[in-house]
C-alpha positions as CSV (number, residue, x, y, z in Angstrom):
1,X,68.9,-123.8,4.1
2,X,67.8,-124.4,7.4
3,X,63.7,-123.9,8.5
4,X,62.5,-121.9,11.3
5,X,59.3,-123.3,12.0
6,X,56.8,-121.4,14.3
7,X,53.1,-121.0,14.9
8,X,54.0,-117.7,11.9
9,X,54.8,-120.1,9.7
10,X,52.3,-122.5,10.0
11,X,49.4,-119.6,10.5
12,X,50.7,-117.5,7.4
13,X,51.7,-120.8,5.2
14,X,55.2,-119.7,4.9
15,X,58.9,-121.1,5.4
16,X,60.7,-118.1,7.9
17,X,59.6,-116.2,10.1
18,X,60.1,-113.1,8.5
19,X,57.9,-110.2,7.6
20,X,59.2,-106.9,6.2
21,X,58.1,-103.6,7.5
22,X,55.2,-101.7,5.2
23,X,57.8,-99.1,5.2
24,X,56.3,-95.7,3.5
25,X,57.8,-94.8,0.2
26,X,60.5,-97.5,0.5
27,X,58.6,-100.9,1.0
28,X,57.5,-101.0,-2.7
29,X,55.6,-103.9,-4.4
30,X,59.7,-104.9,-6.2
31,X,60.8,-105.2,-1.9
32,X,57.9,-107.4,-1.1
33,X,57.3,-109.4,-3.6
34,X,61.2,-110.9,-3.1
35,X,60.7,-111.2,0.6
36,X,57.8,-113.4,-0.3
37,X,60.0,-115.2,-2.8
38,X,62.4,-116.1,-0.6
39,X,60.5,-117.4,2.3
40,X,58.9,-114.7,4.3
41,X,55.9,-112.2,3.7
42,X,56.9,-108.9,2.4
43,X,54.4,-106.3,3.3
44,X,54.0,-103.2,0.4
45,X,53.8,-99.9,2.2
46,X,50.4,-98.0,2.0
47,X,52.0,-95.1,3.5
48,X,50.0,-91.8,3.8
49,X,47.7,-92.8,1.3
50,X,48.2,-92.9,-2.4
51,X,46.0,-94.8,-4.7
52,X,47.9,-94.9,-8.0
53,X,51.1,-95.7,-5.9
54,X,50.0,-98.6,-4.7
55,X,48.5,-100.0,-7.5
56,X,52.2,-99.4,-9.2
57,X,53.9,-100.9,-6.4
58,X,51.1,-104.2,-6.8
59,X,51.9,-104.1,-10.6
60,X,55.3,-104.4,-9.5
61,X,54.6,-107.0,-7.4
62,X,53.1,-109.0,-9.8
63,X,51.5,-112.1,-8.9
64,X,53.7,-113.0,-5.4
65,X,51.5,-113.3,-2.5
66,X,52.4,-110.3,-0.7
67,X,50.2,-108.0,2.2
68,X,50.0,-104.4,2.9
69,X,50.3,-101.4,5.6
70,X,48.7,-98.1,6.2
71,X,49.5,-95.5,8.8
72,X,45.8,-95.6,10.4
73,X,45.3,-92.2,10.9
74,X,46.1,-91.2,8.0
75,X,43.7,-94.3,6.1
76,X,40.9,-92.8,8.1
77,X,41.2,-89.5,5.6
78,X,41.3,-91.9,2.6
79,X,39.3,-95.0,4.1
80,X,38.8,-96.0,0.6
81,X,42.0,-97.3,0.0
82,X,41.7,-100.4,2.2
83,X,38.9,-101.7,0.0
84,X,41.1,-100.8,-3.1
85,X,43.7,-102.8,-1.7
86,X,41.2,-105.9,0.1
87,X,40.1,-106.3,-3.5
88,X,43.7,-107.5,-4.1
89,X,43.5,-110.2,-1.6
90,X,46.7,-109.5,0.7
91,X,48.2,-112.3,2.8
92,X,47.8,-109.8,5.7
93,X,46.9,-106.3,6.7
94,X,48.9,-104.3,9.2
95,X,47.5,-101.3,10.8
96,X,50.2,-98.9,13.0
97,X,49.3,-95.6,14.9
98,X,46.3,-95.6,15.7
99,X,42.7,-97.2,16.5
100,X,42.5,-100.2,14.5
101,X,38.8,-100.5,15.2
102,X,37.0,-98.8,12.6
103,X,38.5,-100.6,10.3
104,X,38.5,-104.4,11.6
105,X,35.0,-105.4,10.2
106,X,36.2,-104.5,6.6
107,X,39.1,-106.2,7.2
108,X,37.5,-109.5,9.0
109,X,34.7,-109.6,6.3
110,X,37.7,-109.6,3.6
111,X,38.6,-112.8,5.3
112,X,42.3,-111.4,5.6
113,X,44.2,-111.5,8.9
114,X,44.6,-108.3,11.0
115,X,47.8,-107.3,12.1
116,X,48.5,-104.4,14.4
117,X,51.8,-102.9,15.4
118,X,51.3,-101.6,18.6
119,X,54.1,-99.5,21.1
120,X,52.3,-99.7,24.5
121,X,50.5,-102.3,26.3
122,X,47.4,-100.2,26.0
123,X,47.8,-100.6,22.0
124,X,48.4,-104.2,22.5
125,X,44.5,-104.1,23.9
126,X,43.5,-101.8,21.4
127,X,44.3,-104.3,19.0
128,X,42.9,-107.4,20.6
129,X,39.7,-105.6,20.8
130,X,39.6,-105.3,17.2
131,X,40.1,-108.8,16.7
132,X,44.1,-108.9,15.2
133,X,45.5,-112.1,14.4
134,X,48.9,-110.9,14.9
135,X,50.7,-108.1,16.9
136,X,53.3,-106.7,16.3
137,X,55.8,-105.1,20.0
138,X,57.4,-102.8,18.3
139,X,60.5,-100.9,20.2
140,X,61.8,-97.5,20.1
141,X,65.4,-98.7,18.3
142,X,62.9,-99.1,14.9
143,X,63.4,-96.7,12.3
144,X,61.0,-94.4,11.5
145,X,57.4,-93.8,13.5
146,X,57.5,-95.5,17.4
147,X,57.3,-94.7,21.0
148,X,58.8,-95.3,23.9
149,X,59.4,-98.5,24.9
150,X,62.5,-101.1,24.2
151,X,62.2,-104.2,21.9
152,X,64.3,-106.7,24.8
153,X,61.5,-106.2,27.8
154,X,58.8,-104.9,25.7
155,X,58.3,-108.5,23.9
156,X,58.2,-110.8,26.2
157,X,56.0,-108.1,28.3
158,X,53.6,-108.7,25.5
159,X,54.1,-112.3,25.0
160,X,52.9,-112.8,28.4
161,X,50.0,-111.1,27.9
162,X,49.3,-112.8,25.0
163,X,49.3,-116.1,26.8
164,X,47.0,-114.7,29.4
165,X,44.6,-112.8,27.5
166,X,44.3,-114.1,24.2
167,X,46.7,-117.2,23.9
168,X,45.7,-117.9,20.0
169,X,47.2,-113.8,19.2
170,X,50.7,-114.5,17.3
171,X,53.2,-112.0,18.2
172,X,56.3,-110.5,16.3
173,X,58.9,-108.4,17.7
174,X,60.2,-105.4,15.6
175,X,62.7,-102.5,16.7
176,X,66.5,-103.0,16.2
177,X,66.8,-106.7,14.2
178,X,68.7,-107.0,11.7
179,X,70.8,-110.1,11.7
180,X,69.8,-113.6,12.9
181,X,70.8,-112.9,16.2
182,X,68.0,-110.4,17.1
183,X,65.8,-112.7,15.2
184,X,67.0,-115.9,17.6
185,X,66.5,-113.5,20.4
186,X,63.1,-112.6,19.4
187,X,61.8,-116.0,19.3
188,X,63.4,-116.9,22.7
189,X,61.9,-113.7,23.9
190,X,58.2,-115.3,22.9
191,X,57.7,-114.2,19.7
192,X,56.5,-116.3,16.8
193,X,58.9,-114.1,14.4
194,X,59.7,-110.6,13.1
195,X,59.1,-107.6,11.6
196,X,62.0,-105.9,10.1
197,X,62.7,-102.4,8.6
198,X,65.8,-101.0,8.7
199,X,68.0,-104.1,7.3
200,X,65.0,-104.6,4.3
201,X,65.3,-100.8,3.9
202,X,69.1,-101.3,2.9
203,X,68.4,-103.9,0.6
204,X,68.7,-103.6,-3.3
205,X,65.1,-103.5,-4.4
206,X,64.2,-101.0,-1.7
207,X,62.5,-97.8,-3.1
208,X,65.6,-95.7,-0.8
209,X,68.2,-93.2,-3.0
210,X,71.9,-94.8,-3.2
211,X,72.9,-91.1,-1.2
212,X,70.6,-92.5,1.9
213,X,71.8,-95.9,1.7
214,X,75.4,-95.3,2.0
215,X,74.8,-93.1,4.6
216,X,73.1,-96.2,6.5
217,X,76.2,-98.3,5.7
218,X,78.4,-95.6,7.1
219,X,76.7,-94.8,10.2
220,X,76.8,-96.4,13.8
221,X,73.7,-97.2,16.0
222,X,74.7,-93.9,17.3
223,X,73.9,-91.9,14.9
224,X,70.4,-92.2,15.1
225,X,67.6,-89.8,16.9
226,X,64.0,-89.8,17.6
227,X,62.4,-86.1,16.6
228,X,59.9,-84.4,15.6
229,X,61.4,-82.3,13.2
230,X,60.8,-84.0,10.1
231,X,57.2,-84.5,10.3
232,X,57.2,-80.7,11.0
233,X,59.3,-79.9,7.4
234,X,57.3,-82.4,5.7
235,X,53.4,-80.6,7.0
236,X,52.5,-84.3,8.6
237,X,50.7,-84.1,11.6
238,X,51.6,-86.9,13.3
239,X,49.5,-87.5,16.6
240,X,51.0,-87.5,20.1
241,X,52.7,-89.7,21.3
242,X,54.3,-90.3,18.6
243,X,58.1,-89.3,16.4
244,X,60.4,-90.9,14.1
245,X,63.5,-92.3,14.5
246,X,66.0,-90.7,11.9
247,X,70.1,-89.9,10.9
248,X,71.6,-87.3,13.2
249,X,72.0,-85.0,10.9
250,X,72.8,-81.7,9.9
251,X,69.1,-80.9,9.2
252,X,68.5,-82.4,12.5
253,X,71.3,-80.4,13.9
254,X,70.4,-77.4,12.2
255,X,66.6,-77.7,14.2
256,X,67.3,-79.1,17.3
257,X,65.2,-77.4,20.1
258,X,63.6,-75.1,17.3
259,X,60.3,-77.0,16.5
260,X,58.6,-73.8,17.0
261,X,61.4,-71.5,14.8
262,X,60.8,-73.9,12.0
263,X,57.1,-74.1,12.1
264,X,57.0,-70.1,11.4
265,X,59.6,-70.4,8.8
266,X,57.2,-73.5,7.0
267,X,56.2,-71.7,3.7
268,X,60.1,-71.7,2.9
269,X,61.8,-74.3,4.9
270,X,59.3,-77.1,3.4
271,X,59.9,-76.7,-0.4
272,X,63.7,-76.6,0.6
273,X,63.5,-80.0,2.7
274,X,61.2,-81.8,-0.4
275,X,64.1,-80.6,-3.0
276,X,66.9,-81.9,-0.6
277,X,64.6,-85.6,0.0
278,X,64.1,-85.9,-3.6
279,X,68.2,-85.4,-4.6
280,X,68.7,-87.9,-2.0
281,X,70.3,-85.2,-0.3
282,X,71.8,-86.9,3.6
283,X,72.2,-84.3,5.7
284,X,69.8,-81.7,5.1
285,X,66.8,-84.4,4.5
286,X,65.9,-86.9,7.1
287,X,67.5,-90.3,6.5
288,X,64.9,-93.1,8.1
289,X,66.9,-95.9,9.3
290,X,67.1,-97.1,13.1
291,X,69.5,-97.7,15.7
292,X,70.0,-101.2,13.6
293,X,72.2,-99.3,11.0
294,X,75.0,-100.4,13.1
295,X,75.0,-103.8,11.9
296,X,74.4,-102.9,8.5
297,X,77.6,-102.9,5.9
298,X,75.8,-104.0,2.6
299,X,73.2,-103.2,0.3
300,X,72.7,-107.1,-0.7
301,X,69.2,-108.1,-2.4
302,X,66.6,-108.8,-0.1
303,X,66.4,-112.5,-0.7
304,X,70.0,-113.0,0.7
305,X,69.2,-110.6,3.6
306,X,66.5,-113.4,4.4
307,X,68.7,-116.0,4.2
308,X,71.5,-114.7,6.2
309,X,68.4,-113.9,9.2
310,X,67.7,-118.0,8.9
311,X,71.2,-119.4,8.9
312,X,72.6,-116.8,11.8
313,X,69.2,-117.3,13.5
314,X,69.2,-121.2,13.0
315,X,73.3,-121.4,14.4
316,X,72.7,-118.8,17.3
317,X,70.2,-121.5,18.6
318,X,72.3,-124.0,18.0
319,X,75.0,-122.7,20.0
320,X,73.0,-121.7,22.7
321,X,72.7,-125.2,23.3
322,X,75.6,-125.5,24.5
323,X,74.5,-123.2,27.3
324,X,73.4,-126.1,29.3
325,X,74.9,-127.8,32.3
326,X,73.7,-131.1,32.5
């Protein structure tokens, strides 16, 4: 198979340039662990905060070099867990949403690089100040918790304030790649490689119900929007500015315009949202996938999904080649 060889790979000791998203509940110690195996650096998802979760998902995980995210603000309620999980030794620690600052010292004294996924150029230098190794741009076509901003001007916004500002930051690009095209395109937008969710999310070792992943396979980039609504049926207070990117569904529907109806109606509608998540329930549960569920058409194991990034990636630049008039 053919190498993609980038100041990632070199920094992180690994053979693609390929991270998977520390994606709560779904990136589980079985997901990272064969992302590692196969090249990249699978990330296990800290999530909201769960001790006993994540040291099932590391058990599961074995002994594959593997790193971990939390949502930040949600970490600073359990600050604990990062020392529970430093004592592990992670290739990498990714912080998202939120002031990585308060954090950074534990995390530099560790020895383990920083990396912080940031939506706006002003998280970009949030991160910088707390010393990140790696940032991650992440665009508004990602599935589940982003912003505003698109992944095609967004990176190379970023990339050339890297160079300026802080040339020896790595950068990956995240939002909307799932195939080896949008991983070509990252790297000829200025990034050193990639972050990706949604494709890993379909994948077989994925923590996601079989309901939620045929509903990926079946659904068009389309069929995705960015709300509010399911943080409000699941009682997370997510902080401004931020949503999630979900299935347009019938829950979703069902809501739209009502974030206020279905606060009030919390005590009933919240035990009925939990019941319809845990059945793996589509339409009257969010569905987290992004607006990358359009290219999406298997559930394969995550080491082929890998593979096929590296070969389509490795052919797009080869063809683009042929671009040239000389």
């Amino acid at each position: 198979m053919a190498r993609l060889v980038t100041r990632l790979t070199e920094r992180l000791g690994i053979e693609h340039p390929i991270l998977s998203a520390p994606m709560a509940i779904a990136g589980g110690g079985a997901l990272a662990a064969a992302v590692t195996r196969a090249g990249g650096l699978g990330l296990i998802g800290g999530g909201y905060g769960d001790g006993a979760w994540l040291d099932q998902q590391y058990a599961a995980a074995g002994n594959t070099r593997t790193g971990c995210g939390f949502i930040t603000w949600s970490l600073a309620k359990q600050p604990q867990l990062l020392a529970q999980v430093l004592e592990r030794q992670p290739a990498a620690l990714m912080l998202s949403f939120g002031d990585p600052q308060p954090f950074a010292a534990e995390i530099a004294a560790a020895g383990v690089p920083l990396i912080c996924q940031c939506q706006s150029l002003a998280h970009v230098r949030q991160g910088l100040a707390a010393g990140a190794a790696i940032i991650v741009a992440q665009g508004a076509e990602a599935g589940g918790h982003g912003h505003a901003r698109g992944t095609l001007p967004f990176v190379p916004e970023v990339a050339d304030l890297l160079a300026r500002e802080s040339p020896e930051t790595l950068l990956l690009a995240a939002g909307g790649i799932a195939d080896g095209r949008g991983l070509a395109a990252a790297l000829m937008l200025g990034a050193d490689g990639v972050l990706v969710g949604t494709r890993f999310w379909a994948s077989r070792e994925a923590l996601v119900h079989a309901n939620h992943h045929a509903a990926a396979v079946a659904a068009t980039g389309d069929e995705t929007v960015r709300s509010s609504l399911p943080d409000i049926a699941r009682q997370l207070d997510w902080p401004k500015p931020f949503d999630i990117r979900v299935s347009a569904n019938a829950f979703v529907a069902k809501w739209a315009g009502r974030d206020g109806e279905l606060k009030a109606a919390i005590a009933e509608e919240a035990p009925t949202y939990r019941a319809a998540f845990a059945a793996g329930d589509p339409q009257n549960a969010a569905v987290i996938f992004g607006e990358a569920a359009g290219l999406i058409a298997d559930i394969p194991p995550a080491s082929e999904i890998v593979e096929r990034l590296v070969a389509e990636a490795a052919a797009s630049l080869g063809r683009g080649a042929g671009f040239i008039a000389v």
